[in-house]
DRENZA-572337 format. One record per residue: z, x, y of N, C-alpha, C in turn. Coordinates in pm, whole numbers. Atoms other than C-alpha are relative to their C-alpha. Layout:
DRENZA-572337
     nup   neast  nnorth    caup  caeast  canorth     cup   ceast  cnorth
       Z       X       Y       Z       X        Y       Z       X       Y
...
***
This chain:
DRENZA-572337
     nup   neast  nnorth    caup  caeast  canorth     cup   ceast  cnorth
    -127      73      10    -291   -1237     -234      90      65    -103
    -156     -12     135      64   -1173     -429      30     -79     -31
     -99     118      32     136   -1439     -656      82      -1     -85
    -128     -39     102     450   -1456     -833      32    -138     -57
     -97      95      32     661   -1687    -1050     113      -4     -10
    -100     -30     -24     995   -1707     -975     102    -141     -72
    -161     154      63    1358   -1898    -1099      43      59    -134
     -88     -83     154    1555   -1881    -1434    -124      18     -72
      84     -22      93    1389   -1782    -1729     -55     -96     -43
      56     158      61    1178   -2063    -1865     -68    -110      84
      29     101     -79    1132   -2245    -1574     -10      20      93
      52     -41    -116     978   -2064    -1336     -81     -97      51
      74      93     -65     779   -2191    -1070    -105      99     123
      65     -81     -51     450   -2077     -887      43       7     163
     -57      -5    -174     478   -1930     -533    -112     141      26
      68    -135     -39     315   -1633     -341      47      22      96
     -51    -114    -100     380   -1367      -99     -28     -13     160
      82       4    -163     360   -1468      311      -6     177      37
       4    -148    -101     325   -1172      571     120      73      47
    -143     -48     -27     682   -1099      583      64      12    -143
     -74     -10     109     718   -1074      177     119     -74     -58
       2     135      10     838   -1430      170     -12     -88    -114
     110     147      79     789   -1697     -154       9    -101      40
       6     120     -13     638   -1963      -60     -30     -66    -154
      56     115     135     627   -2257     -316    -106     -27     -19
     129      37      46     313   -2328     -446     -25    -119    -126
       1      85      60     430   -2609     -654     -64    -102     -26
      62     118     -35     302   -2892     -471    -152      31      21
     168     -47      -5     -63   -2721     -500     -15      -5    -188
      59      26     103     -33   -2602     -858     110     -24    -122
     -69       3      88     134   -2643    -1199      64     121     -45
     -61    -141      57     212   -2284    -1307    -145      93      44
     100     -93     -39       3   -1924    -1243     -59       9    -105
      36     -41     145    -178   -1956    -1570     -84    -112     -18
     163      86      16    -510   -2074    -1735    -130      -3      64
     110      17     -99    -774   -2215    -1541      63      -6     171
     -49       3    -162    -580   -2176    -1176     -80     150     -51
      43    -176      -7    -661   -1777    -1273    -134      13      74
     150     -48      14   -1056   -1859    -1277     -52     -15     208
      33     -15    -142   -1230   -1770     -899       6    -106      72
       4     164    -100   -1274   -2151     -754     133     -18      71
    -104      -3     -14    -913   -2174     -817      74     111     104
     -39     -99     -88    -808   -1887     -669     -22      14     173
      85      34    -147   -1045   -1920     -379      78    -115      65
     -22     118     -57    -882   -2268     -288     182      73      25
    -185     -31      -7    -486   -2102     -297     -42      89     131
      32    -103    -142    -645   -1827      -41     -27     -38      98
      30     106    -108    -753   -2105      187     120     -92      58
    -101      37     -33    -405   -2196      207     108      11     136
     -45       6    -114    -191   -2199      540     158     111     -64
    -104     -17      44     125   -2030      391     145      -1      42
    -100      45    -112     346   -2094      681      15    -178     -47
     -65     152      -6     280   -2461      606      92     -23    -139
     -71      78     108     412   -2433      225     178      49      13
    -183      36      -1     798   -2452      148      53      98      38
     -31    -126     -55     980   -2124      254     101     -27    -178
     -77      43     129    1195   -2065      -83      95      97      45
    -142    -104     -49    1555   -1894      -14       2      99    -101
     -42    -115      86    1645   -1560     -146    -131      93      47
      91    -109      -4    1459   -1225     -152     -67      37    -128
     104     -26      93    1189   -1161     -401      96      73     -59
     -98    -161      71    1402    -882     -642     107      45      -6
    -144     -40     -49    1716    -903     -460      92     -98      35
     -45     181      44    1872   -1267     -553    -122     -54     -49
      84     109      80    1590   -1412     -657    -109      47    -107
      45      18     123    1464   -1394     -977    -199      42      17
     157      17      23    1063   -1316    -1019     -20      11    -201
      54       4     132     934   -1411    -1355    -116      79     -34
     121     -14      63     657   -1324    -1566    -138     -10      88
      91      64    -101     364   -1312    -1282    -109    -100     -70
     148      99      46     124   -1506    -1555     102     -53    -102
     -20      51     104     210   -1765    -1730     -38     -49    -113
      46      58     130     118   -1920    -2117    -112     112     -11
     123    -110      12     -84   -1554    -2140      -6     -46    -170
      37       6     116    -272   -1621    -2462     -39     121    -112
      15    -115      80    -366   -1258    -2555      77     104      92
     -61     -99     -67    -193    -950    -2464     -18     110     -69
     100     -90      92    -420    -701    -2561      19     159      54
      13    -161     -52    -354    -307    -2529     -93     105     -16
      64     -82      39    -517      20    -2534      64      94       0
    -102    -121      25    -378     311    -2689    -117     145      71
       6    -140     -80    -380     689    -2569    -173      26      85
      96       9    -122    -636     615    -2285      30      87      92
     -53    -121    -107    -505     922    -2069      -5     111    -145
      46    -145      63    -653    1254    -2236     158      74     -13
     -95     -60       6    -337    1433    -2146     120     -79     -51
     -57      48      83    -128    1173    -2288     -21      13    -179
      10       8     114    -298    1176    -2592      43     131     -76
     -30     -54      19    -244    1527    -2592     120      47     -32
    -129     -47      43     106    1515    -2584      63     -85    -148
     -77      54     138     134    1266    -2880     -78      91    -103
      49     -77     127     -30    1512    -3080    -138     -64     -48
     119      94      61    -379    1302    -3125    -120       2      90
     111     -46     -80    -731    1327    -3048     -37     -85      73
      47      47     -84    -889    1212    -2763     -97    -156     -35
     110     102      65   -1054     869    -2880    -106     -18      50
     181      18     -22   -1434     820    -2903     -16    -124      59
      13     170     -68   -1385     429    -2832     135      -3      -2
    -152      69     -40   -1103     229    -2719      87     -44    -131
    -103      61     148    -803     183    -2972      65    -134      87
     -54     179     -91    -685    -192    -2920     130       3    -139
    -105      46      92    -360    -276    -3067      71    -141      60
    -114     100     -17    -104    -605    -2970     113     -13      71
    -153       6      -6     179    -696    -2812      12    -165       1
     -15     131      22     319    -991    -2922      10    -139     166
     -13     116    -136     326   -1324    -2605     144      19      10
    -157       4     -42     700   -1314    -2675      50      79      42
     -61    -160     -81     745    -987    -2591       4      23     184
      46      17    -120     658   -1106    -2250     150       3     126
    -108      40    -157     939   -1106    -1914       9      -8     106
      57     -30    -153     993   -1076    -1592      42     181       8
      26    -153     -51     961    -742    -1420     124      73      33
    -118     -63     -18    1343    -674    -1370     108     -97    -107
     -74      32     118    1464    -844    -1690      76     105     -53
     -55    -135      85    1667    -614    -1933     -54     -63     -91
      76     -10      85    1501    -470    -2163     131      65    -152
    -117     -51     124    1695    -469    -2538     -70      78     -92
      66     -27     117    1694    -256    -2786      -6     -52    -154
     -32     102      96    1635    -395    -3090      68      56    -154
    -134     -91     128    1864    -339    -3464    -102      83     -15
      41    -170      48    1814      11    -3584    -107      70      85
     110     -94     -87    1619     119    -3272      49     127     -25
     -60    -139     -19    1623     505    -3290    -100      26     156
      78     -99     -47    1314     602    -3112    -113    -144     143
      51      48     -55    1273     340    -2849     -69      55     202
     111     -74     -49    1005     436    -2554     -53     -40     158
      54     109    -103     904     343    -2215    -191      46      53
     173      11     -10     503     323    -2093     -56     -68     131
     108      92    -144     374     247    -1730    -140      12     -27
     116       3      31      54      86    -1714     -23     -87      83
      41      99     -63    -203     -95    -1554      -8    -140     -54
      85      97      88    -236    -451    -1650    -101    -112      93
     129      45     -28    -568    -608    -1602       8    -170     -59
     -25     162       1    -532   -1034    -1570    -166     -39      -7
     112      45      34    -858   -1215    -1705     -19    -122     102
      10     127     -78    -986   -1501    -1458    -108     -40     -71
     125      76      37   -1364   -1561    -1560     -10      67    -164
      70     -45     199   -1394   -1538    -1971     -77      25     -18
     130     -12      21   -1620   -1476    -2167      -3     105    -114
      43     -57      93   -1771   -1309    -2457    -149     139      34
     117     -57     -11   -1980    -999    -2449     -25      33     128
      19       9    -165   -1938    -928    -2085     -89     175      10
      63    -114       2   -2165    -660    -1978      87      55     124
    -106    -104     -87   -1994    -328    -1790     -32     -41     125
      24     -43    -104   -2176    -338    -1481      67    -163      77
     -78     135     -81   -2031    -753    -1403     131     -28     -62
    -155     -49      68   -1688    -652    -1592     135     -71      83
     -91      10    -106   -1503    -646    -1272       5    -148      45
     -68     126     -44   -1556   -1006    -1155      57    -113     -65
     -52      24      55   -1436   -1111    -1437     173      -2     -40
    -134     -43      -7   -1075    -965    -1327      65    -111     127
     -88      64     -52    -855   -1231    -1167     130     104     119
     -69     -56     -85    -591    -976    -1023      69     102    -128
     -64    -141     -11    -383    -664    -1127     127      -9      -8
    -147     -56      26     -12    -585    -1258      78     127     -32
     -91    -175     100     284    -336    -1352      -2    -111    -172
     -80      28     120     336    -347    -1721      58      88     -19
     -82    -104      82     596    -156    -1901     -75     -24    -159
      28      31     145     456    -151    -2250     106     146     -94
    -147      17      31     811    -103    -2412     -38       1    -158
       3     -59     133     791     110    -2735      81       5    -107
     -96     -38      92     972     141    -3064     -97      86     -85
      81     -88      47     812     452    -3184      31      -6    -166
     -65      17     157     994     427    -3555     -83     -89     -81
      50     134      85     882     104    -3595    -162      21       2
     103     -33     -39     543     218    -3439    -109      99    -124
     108     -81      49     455     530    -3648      55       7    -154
     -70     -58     140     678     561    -3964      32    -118     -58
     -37      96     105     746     230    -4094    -142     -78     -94
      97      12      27     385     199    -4173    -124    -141      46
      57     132    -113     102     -61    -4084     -60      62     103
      64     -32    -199     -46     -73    -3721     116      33      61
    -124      -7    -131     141     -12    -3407      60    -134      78
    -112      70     -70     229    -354    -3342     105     -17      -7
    -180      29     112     513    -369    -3576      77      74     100
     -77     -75     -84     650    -110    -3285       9     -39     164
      53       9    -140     525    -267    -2974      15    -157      30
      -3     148     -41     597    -659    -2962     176     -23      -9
    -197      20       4    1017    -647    -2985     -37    -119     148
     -56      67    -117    1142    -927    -2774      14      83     117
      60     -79    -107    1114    -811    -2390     -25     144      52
      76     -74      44     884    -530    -2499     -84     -11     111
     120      63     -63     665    -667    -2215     -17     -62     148
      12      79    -147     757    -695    -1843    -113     -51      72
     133     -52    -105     496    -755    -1626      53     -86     134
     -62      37    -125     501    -829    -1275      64     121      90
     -58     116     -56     643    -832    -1023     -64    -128      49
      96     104     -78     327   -1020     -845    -165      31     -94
     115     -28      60     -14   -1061     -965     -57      59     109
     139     -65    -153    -270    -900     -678     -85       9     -53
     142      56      34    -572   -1076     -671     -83     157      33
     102     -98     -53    -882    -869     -689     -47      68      91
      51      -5    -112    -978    -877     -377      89     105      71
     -79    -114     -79    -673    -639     -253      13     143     -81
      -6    -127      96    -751    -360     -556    -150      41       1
     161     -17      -2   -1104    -248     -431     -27      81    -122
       9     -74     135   -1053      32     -684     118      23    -126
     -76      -5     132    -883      -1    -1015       9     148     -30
      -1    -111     -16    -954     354    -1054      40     115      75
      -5     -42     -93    -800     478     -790     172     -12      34
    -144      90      -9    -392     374     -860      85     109      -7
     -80     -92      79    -111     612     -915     120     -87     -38
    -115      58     100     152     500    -1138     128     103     -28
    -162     -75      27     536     636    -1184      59     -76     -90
     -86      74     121     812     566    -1414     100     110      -3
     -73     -88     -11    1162     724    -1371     109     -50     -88
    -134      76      74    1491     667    -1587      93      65      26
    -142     -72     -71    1854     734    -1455     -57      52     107
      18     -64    -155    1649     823    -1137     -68     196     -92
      88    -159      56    1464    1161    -1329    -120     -67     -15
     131      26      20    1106    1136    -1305     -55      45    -111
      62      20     153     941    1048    -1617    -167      34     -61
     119     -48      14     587    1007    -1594     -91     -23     160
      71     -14    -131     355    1056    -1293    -175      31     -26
      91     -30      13      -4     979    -1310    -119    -109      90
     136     114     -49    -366     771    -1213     -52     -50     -54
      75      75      55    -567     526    -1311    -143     100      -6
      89    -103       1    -834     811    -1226     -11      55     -97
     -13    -105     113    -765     996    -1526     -21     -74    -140
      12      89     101    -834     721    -1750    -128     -11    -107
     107     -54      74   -1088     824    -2025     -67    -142     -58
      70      96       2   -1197     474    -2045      43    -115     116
     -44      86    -122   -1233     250    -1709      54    -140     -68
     -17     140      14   -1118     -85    -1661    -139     -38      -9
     143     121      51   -1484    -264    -1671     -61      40    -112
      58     -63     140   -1582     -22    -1960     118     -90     -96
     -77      42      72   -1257    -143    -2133      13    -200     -15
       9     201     -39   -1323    -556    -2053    -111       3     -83
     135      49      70   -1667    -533    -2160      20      33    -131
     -59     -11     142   -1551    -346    -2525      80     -93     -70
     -99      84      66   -1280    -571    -2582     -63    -136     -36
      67     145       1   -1496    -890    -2515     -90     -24    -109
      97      -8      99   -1736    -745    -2828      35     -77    -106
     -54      25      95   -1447    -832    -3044     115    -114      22
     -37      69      -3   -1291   -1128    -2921     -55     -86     151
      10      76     -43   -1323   -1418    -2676     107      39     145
     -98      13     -69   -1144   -1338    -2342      20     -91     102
      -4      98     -47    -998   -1604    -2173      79      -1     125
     -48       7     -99    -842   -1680    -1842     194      -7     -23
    -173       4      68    -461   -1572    -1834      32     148     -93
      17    -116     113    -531   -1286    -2083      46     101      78
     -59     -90     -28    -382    -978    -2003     -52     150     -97
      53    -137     121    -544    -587    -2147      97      70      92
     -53     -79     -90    -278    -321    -2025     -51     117     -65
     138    -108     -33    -513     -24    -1974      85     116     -71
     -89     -98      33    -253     249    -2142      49      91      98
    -112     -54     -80     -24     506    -1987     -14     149       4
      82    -119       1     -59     843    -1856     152      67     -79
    -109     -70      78     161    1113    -1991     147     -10      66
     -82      -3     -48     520    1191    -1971     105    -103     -80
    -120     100      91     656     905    -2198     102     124    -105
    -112     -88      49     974    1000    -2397     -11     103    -163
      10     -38     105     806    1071    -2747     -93     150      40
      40    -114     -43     621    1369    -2549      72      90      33
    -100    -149     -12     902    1578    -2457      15      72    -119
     -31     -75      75     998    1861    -2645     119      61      38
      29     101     115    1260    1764    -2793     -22    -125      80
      31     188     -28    1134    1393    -2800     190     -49     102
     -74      43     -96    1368    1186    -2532      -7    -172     -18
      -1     142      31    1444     822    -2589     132     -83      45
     -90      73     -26    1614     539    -2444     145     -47     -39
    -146       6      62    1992     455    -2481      57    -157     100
     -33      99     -22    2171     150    -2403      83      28     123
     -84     -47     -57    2312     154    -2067     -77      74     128
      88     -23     -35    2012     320    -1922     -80     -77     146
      33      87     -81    1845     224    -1623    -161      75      84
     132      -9     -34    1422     219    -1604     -58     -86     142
     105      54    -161    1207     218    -1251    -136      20     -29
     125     -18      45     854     199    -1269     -83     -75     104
      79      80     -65     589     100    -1059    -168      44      14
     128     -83     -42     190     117     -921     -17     -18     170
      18      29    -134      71     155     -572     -39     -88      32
      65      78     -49       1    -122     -401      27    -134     -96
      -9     173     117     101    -394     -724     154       4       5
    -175     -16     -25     531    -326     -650      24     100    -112
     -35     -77      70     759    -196     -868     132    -137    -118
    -122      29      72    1009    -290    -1173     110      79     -52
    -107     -68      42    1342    -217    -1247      99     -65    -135
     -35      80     116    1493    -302    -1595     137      91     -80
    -117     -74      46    1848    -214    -1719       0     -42    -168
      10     -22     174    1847    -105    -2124     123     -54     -58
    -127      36      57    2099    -292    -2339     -61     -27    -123
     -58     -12     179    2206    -279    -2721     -19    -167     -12
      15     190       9    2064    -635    -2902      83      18    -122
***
């Protein structure tokens, strides 16, 4: 399934994708795409659904109508840094032995064709396609090899950089990585069941229409179920949760010279098979 949340900001409302790319309402089933709807039962009972019988909702997914945030009240929004070898290579940094986990703040959160601002004294702000990986069954301590059914469904994130704030103002990297909508995701969630292989994705990201970065989830020097089961060592993951898996090369602090967003700007990005977002850059 594709499930989305759609409407103004704030007050979205759940729905999913018929066979003609369609939202139906999913109101009168559930409260919002978030929490315990994520965990398998739940899920299982929306897939058993008729989708012809629920509401037809007017407008086109992307093109009048609004898609929100595909998860809502996400409680963690947990990253992993330079997880693509050749990424890491281009920020100048070694290949990590274990997974680097850093933050992005919940607020940083939007929908998938929001604009994205920059925020005061941005110089060196950044863009980052990635996978993001939606938590359904929690849990602590999850072992690798049952990792995966622990994954609810599959997104785009942009994980939406301020490199300044990131590497030179000192601290961690969240101080660079949680700016207000720092954090599209979406457009749809896609349940498990239609991503046989997580490993197996290619991902783009173009700005002004010039291709930016071009890569796979293949190339990812730590999988998704390796990266669920690590993260779970050191915290509690819960249904709703969100890890976006990091980004292959090609972001703007890798050129030579470095290349960075400007107000006015206009970012595409997507993965195969999970859609795409489009987000126009403006001065906050």
């Amino acid at each position: 399934m594709k499930l989305v949340r759609y409407g103004v900001a704030g007050g979205e409302r759940p729905g999913l994708l018929d066979g003609e790319g369609r939202v139906r309402d999913l109101s009168g089933v559930i409260d919002d795409l978030a929490g315990k709807v994520l965990l398998p039962e739940s899920l299982a009972r929306i897939a058993a659904l008729d989708p012809v019988a629920l509401p037809l909702v007017s407008g086109q997914p992307q093109a009048g109508l609004r898609l929100g945030p595909c998860v809502g009240a996400v409680g963690k929004f947990v990253c992993i840094g330079l997880n693509y070898a050749d990424h890491a290579a281009e920020a100048g940094m070694a290949v990590p032995t274990e997974p680097i986990i850093f933050n992005k703040w919940t607020s940083a959160i939007c929908g998938p064709d929001d604009g994205v601002t920059l925020p005061h004294g941005s110089e060196k702000t950044d863009w980052e396609v990635e996978l993001g990986v939606v938590i359904g069954q929690g849990g602590s301590y999850i072992a690798r090899e049952s990792a995966l059914a622990h994954v609810a469904g599959y997104c785009v994130v942009n994980d939406v950089s301020e490199r300044s704030y990131q590497i030179e103002r000192g601290g961690t990297w969240d101080k660079g990585k949680g700016c207000d909508t720092f954090g599209p995701i979406g457009p749809w969630l896609v349940t498990a069941d239609e991503v046989p292989d997580p490993q197996a994705l290619r991902l783009w990201l173009d700005v002004d229409g010039v291709s930016r970065q071009r890569g796979t989830t293949a190339t990812m020097v730590f999988g998704v179920a390796e990266l669920i089961a690590y993260v779970s060592q050191f915290m509690s993951l819960q249904p709703g949760d969100i890890i976006a898996t990091g980004t292959p090369p090609g972001v703007g602090m890798g050129h030579k010279p470095a290349v960075y967003l400007r107000a006015g700007q206009l970012m595409q990005l997507g993965i195969d098979g999970l859609g795409s977002q489009t987000q126009h850059v403006r001065q906050g």
